[in-house]
C-alpha positions as CSV (number, residue, x, y, z in Angstrom):
1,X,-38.2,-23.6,-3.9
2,X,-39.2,-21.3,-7.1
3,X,-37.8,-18.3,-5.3
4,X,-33.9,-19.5,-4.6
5,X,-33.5,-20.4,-8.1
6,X,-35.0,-17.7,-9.7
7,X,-32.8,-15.8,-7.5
8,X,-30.1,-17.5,-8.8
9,X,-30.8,-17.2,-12.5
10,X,-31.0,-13.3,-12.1
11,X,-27.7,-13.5,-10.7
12,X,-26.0,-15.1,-12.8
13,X,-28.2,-12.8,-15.8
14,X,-26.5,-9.7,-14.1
15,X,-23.2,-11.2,-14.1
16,X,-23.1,-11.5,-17.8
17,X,-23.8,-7.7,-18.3
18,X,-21.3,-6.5,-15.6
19,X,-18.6,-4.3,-17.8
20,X,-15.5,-6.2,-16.0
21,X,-11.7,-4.4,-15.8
22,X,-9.7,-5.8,-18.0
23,X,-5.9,-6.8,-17.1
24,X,-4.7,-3.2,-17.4
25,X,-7.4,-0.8,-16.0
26,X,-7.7,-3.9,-13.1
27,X,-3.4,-3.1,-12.3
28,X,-4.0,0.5,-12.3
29,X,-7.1,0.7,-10.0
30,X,-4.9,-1.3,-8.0
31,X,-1.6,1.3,-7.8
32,X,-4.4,3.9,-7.4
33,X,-6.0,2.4,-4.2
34,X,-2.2,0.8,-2.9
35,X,-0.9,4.7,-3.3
36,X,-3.9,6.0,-1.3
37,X,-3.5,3.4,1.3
38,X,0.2,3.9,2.3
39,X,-0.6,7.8,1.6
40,X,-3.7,7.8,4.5
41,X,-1.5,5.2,7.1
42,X,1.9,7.7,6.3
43,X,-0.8,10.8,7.4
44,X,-2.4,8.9,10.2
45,X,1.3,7.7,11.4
46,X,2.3,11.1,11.6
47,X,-0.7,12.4,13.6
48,X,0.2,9.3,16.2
49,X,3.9,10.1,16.4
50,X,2.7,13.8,17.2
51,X,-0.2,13.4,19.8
52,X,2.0,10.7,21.8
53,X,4.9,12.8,21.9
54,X,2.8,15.9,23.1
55,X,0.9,13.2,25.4
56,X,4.1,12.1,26.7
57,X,5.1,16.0,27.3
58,X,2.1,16.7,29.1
59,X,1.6,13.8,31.5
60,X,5.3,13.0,32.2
């Protein structure tokens, strides 16, 4: 039983050094990763529209 709690006392020892985001930097990661995301699914939406439309050409 020496080895879950020890487990859990380095945890928690690593927690209180982790450099968390404060309120700012965490709302600006988030725009950053919300822009990429829409970005990617807008490029990947495109591709779709294109290769179903030339799908739809060739087999119909």
């Amino acid at each position: 039983m020496a080895g879950p709690r020890k487990f859990a006392r380095d945890v928690r020892g690593e927690l209180r050094r982790v450099s968390w985001p404060n309120r700012e930097q965490l709302r600006q990661s988030t725009a950053v990763v919300l822009i990429i995301v829409l970005t990617l699914a807008a490029y990947v939406a495109v591709w779709d529209f294109l290769f179903g439309r030339l799908a739809r050409l060739i087999f119909t």
